[in-house]
N, C-alpha and C positions, 0 to 999 in steps of 0.2 A: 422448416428447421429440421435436421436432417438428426433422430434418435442415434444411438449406439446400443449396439447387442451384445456386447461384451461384458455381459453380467456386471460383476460389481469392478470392474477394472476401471480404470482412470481415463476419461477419452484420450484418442489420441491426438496432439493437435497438426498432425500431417497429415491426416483423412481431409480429402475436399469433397465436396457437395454433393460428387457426382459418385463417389465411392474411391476414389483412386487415390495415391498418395501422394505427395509432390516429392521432385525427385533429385533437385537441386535448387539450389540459393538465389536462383533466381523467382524463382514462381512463389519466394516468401512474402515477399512486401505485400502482393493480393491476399497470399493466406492469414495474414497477420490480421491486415483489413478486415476480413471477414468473423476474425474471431472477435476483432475488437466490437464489432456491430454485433454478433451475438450476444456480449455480457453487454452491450449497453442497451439493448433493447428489450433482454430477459432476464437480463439479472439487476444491473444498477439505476435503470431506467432513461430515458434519451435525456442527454447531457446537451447545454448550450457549450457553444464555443468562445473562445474568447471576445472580451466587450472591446468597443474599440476605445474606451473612453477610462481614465484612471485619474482620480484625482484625488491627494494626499494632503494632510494637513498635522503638523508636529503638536500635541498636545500639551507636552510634560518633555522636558529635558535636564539631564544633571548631567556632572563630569566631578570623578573621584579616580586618584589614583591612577591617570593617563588613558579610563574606559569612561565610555559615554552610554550611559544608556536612556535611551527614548520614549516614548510612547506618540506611537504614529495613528492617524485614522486615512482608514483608505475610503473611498468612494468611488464606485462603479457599477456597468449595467444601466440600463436603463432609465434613463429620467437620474443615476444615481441612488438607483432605489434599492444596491446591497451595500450596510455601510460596516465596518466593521474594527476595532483594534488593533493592533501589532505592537508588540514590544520588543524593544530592539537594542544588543547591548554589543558592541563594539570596542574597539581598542581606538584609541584618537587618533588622527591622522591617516590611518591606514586608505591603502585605496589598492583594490583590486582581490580582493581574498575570497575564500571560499566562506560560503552562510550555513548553516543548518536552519532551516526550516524547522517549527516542532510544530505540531501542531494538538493543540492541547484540551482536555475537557474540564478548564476550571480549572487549573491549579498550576505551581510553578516549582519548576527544578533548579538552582538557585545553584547546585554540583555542574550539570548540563553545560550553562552559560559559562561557569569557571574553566569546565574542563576545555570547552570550543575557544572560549579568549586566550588560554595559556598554549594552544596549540595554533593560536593566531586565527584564530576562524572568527568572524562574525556572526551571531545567534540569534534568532529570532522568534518569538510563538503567536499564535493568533488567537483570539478570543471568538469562539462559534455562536456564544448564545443568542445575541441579535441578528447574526445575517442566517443562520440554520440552528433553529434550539434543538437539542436532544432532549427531546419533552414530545409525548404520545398527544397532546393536545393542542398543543401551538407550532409542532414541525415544520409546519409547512408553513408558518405564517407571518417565519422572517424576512428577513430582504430575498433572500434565495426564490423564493416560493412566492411570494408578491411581483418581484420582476420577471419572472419567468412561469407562468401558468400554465402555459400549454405543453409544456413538457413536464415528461413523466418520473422525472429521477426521484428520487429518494432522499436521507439524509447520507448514508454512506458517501454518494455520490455529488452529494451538496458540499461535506466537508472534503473532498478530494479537492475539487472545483477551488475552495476558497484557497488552497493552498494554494493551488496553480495561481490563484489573482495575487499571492504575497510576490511568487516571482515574477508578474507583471511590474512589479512595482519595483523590486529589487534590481529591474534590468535598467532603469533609469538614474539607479544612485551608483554614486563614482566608489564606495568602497567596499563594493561586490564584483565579482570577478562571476559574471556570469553563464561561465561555462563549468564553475565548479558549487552549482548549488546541491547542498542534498536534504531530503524530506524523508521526515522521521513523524513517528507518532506510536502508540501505543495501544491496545488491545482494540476498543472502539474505533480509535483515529489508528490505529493499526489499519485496521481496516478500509478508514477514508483515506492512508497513504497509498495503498494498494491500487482505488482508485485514480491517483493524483497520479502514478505510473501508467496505468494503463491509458487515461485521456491525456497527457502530455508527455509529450518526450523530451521535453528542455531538465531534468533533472539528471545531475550527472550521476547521482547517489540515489535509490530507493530504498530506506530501509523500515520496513514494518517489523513491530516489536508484540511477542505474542498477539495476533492478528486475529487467530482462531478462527473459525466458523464465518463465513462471510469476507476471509482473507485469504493467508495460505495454508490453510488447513484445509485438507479435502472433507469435502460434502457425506461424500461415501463410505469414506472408512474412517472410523473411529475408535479410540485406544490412548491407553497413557503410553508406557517410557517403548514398549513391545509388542504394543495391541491389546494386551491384557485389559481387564477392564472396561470392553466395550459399552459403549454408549454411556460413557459416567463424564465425557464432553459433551458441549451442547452441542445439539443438531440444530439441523436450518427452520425444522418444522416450530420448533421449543423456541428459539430466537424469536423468530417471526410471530410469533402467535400474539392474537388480539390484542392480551391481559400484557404483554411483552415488550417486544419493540418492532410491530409490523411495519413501522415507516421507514426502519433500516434500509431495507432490499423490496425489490417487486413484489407483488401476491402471486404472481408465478411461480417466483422463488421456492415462495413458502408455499405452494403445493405439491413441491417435491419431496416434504417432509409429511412428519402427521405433528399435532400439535402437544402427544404426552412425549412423542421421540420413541416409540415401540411400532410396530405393526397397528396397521397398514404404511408405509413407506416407499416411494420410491425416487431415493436418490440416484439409485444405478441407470435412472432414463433420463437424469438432466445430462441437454449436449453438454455440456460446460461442466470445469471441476476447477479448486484452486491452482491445479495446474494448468489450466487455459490463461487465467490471471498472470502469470509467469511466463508465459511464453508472447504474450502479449508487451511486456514488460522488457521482455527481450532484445536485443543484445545488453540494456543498459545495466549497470551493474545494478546488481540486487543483494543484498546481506539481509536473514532474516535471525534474528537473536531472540530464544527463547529458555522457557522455564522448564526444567526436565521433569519437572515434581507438577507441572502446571495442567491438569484434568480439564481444566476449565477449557485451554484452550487446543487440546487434542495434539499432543507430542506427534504420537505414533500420525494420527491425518497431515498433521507438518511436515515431518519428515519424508512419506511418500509422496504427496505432492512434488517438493524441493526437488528429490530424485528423478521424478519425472519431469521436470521445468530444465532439469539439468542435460535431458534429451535436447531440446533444443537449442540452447548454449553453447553445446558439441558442436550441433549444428552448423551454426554462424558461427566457428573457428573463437567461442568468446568462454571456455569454461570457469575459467577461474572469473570471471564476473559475477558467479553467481557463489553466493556463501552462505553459509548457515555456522549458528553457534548456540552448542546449550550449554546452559549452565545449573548448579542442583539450587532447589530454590520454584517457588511458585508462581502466582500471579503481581507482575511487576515490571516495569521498567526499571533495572537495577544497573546502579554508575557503572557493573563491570560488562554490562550489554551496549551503554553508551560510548563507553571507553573501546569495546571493538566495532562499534561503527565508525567510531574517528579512525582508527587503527586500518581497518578498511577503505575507507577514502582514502586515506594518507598514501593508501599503495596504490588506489586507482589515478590517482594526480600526482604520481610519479615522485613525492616526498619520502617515501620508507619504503624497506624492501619486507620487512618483520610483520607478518601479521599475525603471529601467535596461534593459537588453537582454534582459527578458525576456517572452516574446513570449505573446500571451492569442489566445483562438479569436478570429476576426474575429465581428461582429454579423451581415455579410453573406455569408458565409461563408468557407472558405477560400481563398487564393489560386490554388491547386490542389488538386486530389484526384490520392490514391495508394490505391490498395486499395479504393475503394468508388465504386458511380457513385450511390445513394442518396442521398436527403437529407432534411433535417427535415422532416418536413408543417407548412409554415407559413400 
């Protein structure tokens, strides 16, 4: 696994193994590979691949007002031994539309589904706590972690996973249009969306929503709206730690950090940064909506990442796939981050041309660089 020496800069993700950079668009698809297998072997832990086996059953069904909403159980994996919820609210009749994916910790956005059915979307969330609980006790001892033992993932990478299995199942129902799904989530599941990008590519939409520390927030630098305020976001060390949530992300992870988030540290020698995660994630569209006011989850590490993710975007000839939006305001998933993800789709699926204030990598590059003096070999 090959360090970086470029002090506290952002790797770059055009360096290959040997020291060299690549130098056109063809020699990407291997280097992609290669990042991909880095965050999955050192950051998210080894990921299984898709089950070949899915099997669904309707629980709960009503129909008000021309929308139908459901309650599904999926079964899959091994022997059937990840089982887990879906809730599913649709407009009646339809067939062929775009879904949002949400993927949820507990609880339900009831704006979410309205805003997605009035914009004709079908909406869906899943329920984590049986097949991967976010519980320091019993993580691992969902379906996720029962059917798959010898691998080494995490929960991060368990809740990514599960979403991928929502769109196994979504590709077999007549009123998803399976090239237009998109996968959303929020700080934690921010997180496992980040995931669900990186090990799938069937998502026509990524959008993680304050993600922070463990998404696309860089590792390395930390700060609220300008840097100010360093280290009053969490770091990986603090995340990770014992008393915390160590089954998030690897123990490797977490020894890139320290556990109070002071010295001794060293984030500046992990290969990987949340910008590795985004270029991974790359060409497919990415919108990341955050809190300007939000400490928690590191504005200023957001932001330099995004701009550095935005280097290879340029790249593959795909800038404006990638967006960012803040808004003032804290820790939250807020209807006006929701409402420019729909707004964002809308213009990747070719429905509206308006996407408001929300801003795409430039063609020429960024306005300024933070975090990185590298750039695309163009």
């Amino acid at each position: 696994m090959m360090r970086t020496d470029h002090g506290w800069e952002l790797p770059d993700p055009f360096l290959k193994e040997d020291g060299t950079r690549i130098a056109d668009k063809q020699e990407w698809p291997r280097q992609r590979a290669r990042l991909r297998k880095l965050l999955e072997e050192h950051f998210y832990g080894t990921v299984p691949g898709r089950p070949e086996n899915m099997k669904s059953r309707v629980l709960e069904t009503s129909a008000a007002d021309g929308t139908v909403r459901e309650t599904v159980r999926l079964m899959t994996g091994p022997g059937e031994a990840v089982c887990f919820n879906i809730h599913v609210s649709r407009k009646e009749g339809v067939k062929a539309v775009p879904c949002v994916v949400f993927l949820q910790h507990g609880w339900d956005r009831p704006y979410m589904a309205e805003a997605a059915l009035k914009k004709g979307y079908a909406f869906i969330t899943l329920e984590i706590g049986e097949a991967a609980p976010d519980d320091p006790l019993t993580w691992n001892k969902g379906g996720c972690g029962k059917a798959y033992p010898d691998f080494t993932w995490r929960s991060v990478a368990m809740w990514g996973w599960l979403e991928s299995r929502v769109i196994d199942w979504l590709e077999t129902e007549d009123f998803c249009d399976p090239g237009k799904i998109i996968v959303t989530g929020h700080s934690r599941m921010g997180k496992g969306t980040c995931a669900c990008g990186v090990f799938d590519d069937r998502p026509a939409v990524v959008a993680p929503a304050g993600s922070g520390c463990g998404g696309m927030a860089s590792l390395r630098l930390s700060g609220s709206r300008l840097g100010e305020g360093v280290g009053m976001s969490e770091r990986i060390g603090i995340m990770l730690r014992e008393d915390r949530f160590f089954y998030w992300l690897t123990d490797e992870a977490a020894s890139y950090g320290s556990p109070d988030g002071l010295k001794p540290y060293r984030e500046n020698e992990c290969p990987y940064d949340a910008n590795t995660i985004g270029a991974v994630i790359a060409p497919k569209p990415l919108i990341l909506t955050e809190g300007a006011d939000d400490t928690w989850i590191n504005p200023y590490g957001t932001q330099t990442a995004w701009l550095a993710a935005g280097e290879v975007y340029r790249f593959l000839g795909a800038p404006e796939l990638l967006g960012i939006r803040y808004r003032e305001g804290g820790h939250m998933y807020a209807d006006e981050d929701f409402d420019a993800v729909l707004r964002f789709a809308g213009k990747v699926f070719g429905e509206e041309t308006d996407i408001g204030n929300i801003k795409t990598a430039g063609k020429e590059g960024p306005e300024f660089k933070a975090g990185y003096s590298w750039s695309c070999p163009l």
